[in-house]
N, C-alpha and C positions, 0 to 999 in steps of 0.2 A: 431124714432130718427135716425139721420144719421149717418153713421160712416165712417170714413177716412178706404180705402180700398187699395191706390195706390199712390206713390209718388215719381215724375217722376224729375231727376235733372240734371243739364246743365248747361254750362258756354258759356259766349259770350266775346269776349275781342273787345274792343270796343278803337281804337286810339283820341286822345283827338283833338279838334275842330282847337285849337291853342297851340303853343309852350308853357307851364305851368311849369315855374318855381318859386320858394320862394328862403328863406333862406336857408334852410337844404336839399332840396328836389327836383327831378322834379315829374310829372305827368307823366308818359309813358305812360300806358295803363290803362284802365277800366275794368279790370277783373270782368265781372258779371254773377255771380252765380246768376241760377234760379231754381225756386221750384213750383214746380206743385202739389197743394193736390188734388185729385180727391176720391170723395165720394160715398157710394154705392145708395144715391139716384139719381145720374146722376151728381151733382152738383161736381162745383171745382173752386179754388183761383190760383191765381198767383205772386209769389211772388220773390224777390231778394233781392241781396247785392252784396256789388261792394270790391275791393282793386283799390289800383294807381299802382298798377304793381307787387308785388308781394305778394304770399299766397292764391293764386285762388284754387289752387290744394289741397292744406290744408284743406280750409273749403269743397271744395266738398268733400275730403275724410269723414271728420268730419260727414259731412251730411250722405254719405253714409254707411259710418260702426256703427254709434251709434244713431245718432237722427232720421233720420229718419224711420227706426225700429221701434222705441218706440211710432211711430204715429197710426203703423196699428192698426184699432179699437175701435180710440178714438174717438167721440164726438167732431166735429170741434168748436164746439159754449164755449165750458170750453177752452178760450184761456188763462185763468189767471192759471189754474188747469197745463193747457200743457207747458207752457211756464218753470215755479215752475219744474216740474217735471223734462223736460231737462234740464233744466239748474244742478238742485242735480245729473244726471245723467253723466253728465260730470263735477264734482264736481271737480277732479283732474286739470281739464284743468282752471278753473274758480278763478276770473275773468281773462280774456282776449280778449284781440280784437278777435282771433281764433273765438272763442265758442262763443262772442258774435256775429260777424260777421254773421255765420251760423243761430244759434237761429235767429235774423231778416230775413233771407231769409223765415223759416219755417212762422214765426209769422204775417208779412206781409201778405203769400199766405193765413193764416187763414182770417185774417181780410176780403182781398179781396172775399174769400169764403161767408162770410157771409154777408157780405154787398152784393154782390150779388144776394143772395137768401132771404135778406130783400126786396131788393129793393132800398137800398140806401146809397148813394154815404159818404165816408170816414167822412169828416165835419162833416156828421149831424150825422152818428152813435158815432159820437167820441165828440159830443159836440153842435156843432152848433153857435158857437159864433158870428161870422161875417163872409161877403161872400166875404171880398176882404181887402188884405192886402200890405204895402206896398213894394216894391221889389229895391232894388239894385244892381248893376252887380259888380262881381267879374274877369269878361272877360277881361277887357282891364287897367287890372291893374297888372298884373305880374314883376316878378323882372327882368326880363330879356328884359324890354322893356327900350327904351331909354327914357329921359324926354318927349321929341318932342312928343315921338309916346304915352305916358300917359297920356299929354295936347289935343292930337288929339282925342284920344278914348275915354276919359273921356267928354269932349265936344260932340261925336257922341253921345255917353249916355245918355247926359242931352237933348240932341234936340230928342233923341228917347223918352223921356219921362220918364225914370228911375228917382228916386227922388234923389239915391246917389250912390256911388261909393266906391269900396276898393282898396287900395294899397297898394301892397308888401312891408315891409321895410327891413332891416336889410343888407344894404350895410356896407361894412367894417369900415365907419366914419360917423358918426352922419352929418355928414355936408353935404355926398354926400344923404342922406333918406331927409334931408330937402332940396337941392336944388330940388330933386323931388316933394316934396310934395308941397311946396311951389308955384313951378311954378304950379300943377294943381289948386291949392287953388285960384290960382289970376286969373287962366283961365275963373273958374268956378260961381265964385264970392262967396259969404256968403251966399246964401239961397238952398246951395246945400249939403247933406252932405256927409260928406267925413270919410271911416272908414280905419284904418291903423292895419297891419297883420305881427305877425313879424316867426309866424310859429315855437314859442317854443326857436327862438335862443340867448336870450339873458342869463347874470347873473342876479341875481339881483340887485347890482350894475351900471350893464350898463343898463336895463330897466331904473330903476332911471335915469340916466343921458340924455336918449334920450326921454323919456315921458315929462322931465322938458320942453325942446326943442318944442317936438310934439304938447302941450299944445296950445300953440300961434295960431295954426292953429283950433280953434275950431270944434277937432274934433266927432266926436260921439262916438266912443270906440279905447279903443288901443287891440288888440285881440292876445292871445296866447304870451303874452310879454316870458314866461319863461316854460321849462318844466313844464308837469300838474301835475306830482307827488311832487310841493313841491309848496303846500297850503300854508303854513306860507308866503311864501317870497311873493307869491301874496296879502297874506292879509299888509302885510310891503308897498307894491308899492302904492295900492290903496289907502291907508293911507295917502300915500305922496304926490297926487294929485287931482285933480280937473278932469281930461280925465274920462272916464269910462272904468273898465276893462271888457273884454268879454273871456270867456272860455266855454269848454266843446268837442270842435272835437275830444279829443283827451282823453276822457275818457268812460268806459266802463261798468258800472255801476252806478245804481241810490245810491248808498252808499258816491262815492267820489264825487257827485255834494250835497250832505247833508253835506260831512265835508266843501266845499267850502261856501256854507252860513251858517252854524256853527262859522266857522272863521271869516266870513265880508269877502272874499276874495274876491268877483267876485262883478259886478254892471249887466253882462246879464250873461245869459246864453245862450249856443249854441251847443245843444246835437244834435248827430246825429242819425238821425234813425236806421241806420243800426250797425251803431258803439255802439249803445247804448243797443241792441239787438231787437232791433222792435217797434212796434207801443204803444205794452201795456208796455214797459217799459219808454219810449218816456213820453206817457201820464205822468208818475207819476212824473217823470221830471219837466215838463210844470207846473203841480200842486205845487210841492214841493215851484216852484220858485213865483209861482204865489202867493202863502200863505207869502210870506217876498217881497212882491212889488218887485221882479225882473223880469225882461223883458224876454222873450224866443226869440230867433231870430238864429234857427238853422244854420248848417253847410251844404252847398251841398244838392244833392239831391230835386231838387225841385219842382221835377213830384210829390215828396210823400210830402214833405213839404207844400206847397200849401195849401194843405187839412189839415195836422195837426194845421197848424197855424191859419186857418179860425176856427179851433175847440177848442182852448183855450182863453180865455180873455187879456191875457197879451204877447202873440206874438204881433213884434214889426216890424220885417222884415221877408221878403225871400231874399234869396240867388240867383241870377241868373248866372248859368251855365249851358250853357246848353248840356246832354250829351246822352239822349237816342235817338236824335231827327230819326235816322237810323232804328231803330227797332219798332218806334212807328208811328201811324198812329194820337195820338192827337198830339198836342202843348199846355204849358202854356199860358193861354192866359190875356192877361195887357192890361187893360184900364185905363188911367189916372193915370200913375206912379202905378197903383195897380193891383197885382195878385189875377185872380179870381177862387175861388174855382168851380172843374170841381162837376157836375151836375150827370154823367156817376157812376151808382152803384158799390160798391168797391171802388178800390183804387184810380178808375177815370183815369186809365192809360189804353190806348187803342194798345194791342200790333199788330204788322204786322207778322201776323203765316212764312209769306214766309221769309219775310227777317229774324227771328226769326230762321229758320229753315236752310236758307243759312249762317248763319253767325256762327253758333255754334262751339264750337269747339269739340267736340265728339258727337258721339251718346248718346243720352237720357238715364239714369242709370233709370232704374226702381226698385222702392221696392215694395214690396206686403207681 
């Protein structure tokens, strides 16, 4: 039996493709945390997680003063056992994005671990479901873009073959989110679809008032209308409409995606891998939703997405943005509006050691 011997950690900050703004927030940086398991039979996984600019330094600390410790000697293959275990062990920190964050970097390099030394690639140890799902771009729909330039991009989209498109809303007046949305709606015609993101900034009040609105544009979900911590008020919105709500980026724990279909609050779900703390808490996600016919169609990340979603039954989309393209040596690769799941043992992501190695920001932390 093999045992975790070594675990090696690192961060890459990684500047974003394009200008990335929403409602509340920009995109600065990619802060990505990497993890390294290496095992006493020779074998090792590779794993990460990301921030949008800040608390990189956090979770490395995290990883280095408590969890990763608790690796040396364990049995990489009891990832349900390891995961349970750190997570009770920073029980003080828990839940949180922090401690979740971290946990996926660990949990990830496991996966990747063993899938490589099965021999096979993330989908089919995690499920198998289908080998190609459909994919929509979140690139050229930003808040910071003008009409013109969300008509143009949105149209480069649909002729690159994407099947839909999201865009940012939550402009100061309901009237300025639909003359945008509007003008791509007419760009694009009806058989395209189009999902709207408002990134947590409304009441529940104004959601009501701009969903009423949003509706006319047949769209496919209205996403993140309101903070995630207030379940009720989502289950209120949804109630009030005919749009579909979508949530989950912004939660961290498979607990408050059970109060959300407990309540009726949600129509998808959109847990994030790394936000969620990794692949096996992902999975149960997927399930949970999948047991009450709700759709999964993750948040970001869609090097690892890809594969999850080809491993559940009821993923509905990917997300395209693309952000490790610098450090890796594969590419997502879309055929006919659809993402196909990579073939490549583990997690399917093929890293580039040099550029991996030029771009770090410190030396490699080693635990043993």
């Amino acid at each position: 039996m093999a045992k975790i011997d070594q675990v090696e950690i690192t961060q890459i900050d990684i500047p974003p493709k394009v200008v990335r703004t929403d409602a509340i927030q920009s995109f600065v940086t990619q802060e990505t945390v990497m993890v390294t398991v290496r095992c006493d039979d020779g074998s090792e996984g590779i794993g990460y997680t990301y921030t949008i600019g800040t608390g990189g330094s956090s979770i490395v600390a995290l990883l280095r003063d408590h969890l990763a410790p608790q690796l040396i000697g364990r049995d990489p293959q009891r990832y349900e056992a390891i995961w349970r275990d750190l997570f009770f062990h920073t029980h003080a920190t828990a839940v949180g994005a922090i401690t979740s964050l971290a946990l996926a970097a660990i949990d990830t390099a496991l996966w990747d671990r063993n899938g490589k030394t099965q021999g096979l690639p993330l989908w089919r140890m995690a499920g198998g479901a289908k080998a190609r799902i459909p994919v929509y771009t979140t690139e050229g729909g930003w808040l910071n873009l003008a009409p013109s330039e969300l008509v143009e991009q949105t149209l480069a989209a649909k002729a690159q073959g994407f099947l839909g498109a999201k865009i940012k809303v939550g402009k100061p007046h309901v009237a300025e989110d639909m003359a945008r949305l509007s003008a791509v709606r007419e760009a694009v015609g009806p058989g395209f679809d189009l999902m709207v993101d408002a990134n947590q900034a409304f009441s529940l009040a104004e959601a009501i008032r701009r969903v009423h609105q949003y509706a006319e544009l047949d769209l496919a979900w209205f996403e993140e209308p309101m903070p995630a911590e207030h379940v009720a008020a989502h289950a209120q919105l949804l109630a009030s409409t005919s749009v579909p709500i979508a949530v989950g980026e912004s939660m961290y724990h498979l607990s408050r995606f059970g109060e959300y279909v407990k309540q009726g609050a949600c129509s998808i779900v959109q847990a994030d891998v790394a936000r969620i703390g990794g692949i096996t808490p992902w999975l149960k996600v997927a399930h949970l939703a999948e047991a009450h016919n709700i759709a999964m169609c993750p948040h970001f990340l869609m090097e690892l997405h890809v594969s999850l979603c080809a491993a559940v039954p009821n993923s509905r989309w990917v997300e395209y943005i693309p952000q490790l393209d610098d450090l890796t040596s594969s590419r997502m690769q879309i055929e006919a509006g659809h993402a196909v799941a990579p073939e490549t043992p583990g997690l399917g992501i093929e890293w580039d050691p040099a550029q991996l190695k030029a771009r770090r920001k410190f030396e490699p932390i080693v635990v043993r």
